[in-house]
N, C-alpha and C positions, 0 to 999 in steps of 0.2 A: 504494500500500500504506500500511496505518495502521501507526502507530509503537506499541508496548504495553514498558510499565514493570513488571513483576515484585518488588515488592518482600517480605520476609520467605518467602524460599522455606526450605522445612526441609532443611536440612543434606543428610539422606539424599537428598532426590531430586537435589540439584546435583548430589552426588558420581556420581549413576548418570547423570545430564545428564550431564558432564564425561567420564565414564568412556567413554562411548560414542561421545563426540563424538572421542577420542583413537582409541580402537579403530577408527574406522570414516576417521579423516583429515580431519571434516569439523568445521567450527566449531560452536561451541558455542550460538552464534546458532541454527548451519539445523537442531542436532539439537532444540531447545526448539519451534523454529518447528513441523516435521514433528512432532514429539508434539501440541502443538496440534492441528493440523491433524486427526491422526487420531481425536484427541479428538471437535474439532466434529463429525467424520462420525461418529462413534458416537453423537451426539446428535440429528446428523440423521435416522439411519436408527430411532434410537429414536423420534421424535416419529412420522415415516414407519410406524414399525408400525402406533403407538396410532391415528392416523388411520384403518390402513385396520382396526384390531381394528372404529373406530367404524361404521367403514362396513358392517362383516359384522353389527353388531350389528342396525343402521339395515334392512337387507336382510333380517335375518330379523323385524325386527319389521311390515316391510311385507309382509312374505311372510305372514306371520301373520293381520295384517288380510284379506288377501283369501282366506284360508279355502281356498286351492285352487284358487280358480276364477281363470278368464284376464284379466288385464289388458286393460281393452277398447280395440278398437282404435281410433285417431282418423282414419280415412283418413272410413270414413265420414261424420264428422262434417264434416269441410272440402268433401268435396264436396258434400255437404249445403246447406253454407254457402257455396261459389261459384255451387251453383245456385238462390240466392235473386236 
């Protein structure tokens, strides 16, 4: 695990840091850490959207290109091309 320095945290968030970390029995270390924590995952799962928004985007703009008509198949082609 990597070591992280916090410094200039604003008042208000320590006290609710602190506050919680009392309420709950647990040090003030693991309540800052698990806020973290839940942090990164709401950043992951945001990127995780934007990825697949891109992906629907991608999908409709290929879907687009091909007007309707079916994506053609490659079997044909391969064996086409083993029996050269």
């Amino acid at each position: 695990m990597r070591n992280l320095t916090v410094r200039h945290v604003p008042d208000d968030v320590y006290a609710s840091l602190v506050f919680e970390a009392q309420r709950s029995g647990r040090s003030l270390a693991a309540v800052a850490r698990e806020a973290l924590r839940a942090h990164a995952g709401s950043i992951r799962r945001q990127r995780l959207d934007q990825t697949l928004d891109a992906v629907d985007i991608l999908r409709a703009s290929v879907l687009a290109r091909r007007d309707g008509r079916p994506t053609a198949n490659g079997t044909g082609l391969v064996r086409e091309d083993r029996d050269r």
